[in-house]
N, C-alpha and C positions, 0 to 999 in steps of 0.2 A: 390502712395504717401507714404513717410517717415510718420508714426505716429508720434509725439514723446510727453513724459511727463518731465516737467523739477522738479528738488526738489533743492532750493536753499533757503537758508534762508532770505537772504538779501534781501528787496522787488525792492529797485531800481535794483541787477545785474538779479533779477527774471525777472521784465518788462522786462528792457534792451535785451537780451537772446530771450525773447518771441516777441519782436519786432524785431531782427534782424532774427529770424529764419520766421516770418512769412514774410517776404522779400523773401523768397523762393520760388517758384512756385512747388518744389515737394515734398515741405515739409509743415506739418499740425501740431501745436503743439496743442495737443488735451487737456491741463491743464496743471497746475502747484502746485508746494505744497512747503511750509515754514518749514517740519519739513517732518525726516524720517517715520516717524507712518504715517503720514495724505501720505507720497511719496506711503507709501505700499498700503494702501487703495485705491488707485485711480489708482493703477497698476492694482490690482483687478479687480478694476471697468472697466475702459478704454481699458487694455489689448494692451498698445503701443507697439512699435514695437521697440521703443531705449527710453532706459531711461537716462537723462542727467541731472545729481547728484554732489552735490558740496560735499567734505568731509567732514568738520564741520557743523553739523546739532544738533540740538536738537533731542531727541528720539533715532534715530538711527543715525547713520552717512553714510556716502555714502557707506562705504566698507561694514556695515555691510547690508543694504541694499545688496548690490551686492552679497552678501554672501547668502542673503534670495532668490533670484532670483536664484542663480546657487541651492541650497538645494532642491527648490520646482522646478525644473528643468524648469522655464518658458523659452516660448523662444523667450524673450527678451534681445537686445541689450545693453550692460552696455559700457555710455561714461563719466569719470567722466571729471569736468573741475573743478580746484582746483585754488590759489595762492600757494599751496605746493611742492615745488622742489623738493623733499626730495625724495631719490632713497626706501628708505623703506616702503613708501607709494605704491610708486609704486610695489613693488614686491609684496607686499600684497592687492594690487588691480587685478595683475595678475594673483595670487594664486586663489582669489575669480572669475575668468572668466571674468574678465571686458575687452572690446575689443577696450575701445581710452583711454589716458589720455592725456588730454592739458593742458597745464598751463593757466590762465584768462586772463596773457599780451602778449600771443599767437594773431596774427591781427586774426580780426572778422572772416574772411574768410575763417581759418584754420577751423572753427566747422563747417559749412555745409560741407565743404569736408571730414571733419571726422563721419557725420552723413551717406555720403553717402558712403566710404570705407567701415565704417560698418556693414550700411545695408547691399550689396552687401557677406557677407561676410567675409571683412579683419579687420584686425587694424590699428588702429593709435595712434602709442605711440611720445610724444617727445624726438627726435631723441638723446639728451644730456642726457635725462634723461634716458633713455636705458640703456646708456652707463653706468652710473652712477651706475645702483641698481645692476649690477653683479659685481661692485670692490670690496661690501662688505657685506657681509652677516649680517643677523639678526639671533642673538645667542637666541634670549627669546622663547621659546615657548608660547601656547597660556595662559596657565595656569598663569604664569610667568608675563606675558604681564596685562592680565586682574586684579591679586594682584597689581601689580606694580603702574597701572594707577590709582587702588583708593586708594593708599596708597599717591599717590601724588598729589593727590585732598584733602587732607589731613585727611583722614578715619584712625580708630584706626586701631590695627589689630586684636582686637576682633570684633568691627564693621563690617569688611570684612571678617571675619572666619562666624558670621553670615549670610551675605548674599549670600555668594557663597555655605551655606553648608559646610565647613570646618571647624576644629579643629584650635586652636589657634597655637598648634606648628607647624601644615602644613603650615598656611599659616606666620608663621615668616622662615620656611626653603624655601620657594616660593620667600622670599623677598631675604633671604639669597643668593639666588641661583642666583636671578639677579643682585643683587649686584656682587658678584663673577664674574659673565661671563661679566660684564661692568665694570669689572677695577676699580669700585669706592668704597667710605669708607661709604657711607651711601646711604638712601631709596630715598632721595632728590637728590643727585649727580644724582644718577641712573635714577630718572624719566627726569630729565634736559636732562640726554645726551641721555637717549634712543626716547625724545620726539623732539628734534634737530637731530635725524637720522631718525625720522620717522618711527620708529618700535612701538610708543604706538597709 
């Protein structure tokens, strides 16, 4: 049997997910979770075999999840299934060890088959999307990335100099720095387009 734990936030594509996977005959979904924190604890707990993670989460998000899983070297399956096209997702879900990404309007079908590639083993990435995340690279680093995003959630930059532990000039040369490598005039352009390529 496929164990698996899903962490979805949305409760109807949670059910949804949990009912079509338990259509399975060799696969077991052993729980579910509404939020990153509550996804990790019951990885803990249950100690599945594939974890199938939606990107936008409270708490943690799927990548970083994914990230926790490759760090604490479990050896668990990472499959996310997303609505996010977006090729810089993707590289940065590869970067983190994850071995499927499907898109959500992917037919039903595609995920037990990617549960079982997995397992086994392999991956399953969407083949478009592949293609897609080596046409262009993501210029931010994580440093970069992480000022960036709370800068455009709309955090001062003293705010973020506190919570990351930083100086206030570090982190206006952080902002500076991602402005520069995205081409744009200000902190708001930058979060726009680097949050439409999928790199925040």
């Amino acid at each position: 049997m496929i164990r698996v734990l899903l962490a979805e936030d949305q409760a109807m594509v949670r059910g949804a997910l949990s009912a079509l996977l338990g259509m399975e005959s060799d696969i077991e979904v052993l729980g579910s979770a509404a939020d990153g924190e509550a996804a990790w604890r019951e990885i803990q707990r249950l100690k599945p075999d594939v974890l199938v993670t939606d990107i936008e989460m409270p708490g943690l998000t799927g990548l970083e999840l994914a990230q926790r899983v490759q760090r604490h070297e479990l050896p668990i399956k990472v499959i996310i299934v997303t609505t996010f096209a977006r090729p810089g997702f993707l590289r940065r879900a590869l970067d983190a060890g994850v071995s499927g990404y499907l898109l959500k309007d992917a037919p039903a079908e595609n995920l037990a088959e990617a549960l079982r590639t997995v397992h086994r083993g392999g991956r399953s990435i969407d083949p478009q999307l592949a293609l897609e995340a080596w046409s262009e690279a993501d210029p931010l680093n994580d440093r970069e990335r992480q000022v960036l995003r709370l800068a455009g959630e709309g955090q001062a930059a003293g705010d973020i100099a506190a919570q990351l532990n930083l100086s206030h000039g570090t982190v206006r040369n952080y902002l500076s720095e991602a402005i520069g490598k995205l081409g744009v005039t200000n902190r708001i352009e930058a979060y726009r387009l680097a949050r439409q390529k999928g790199w925040l």
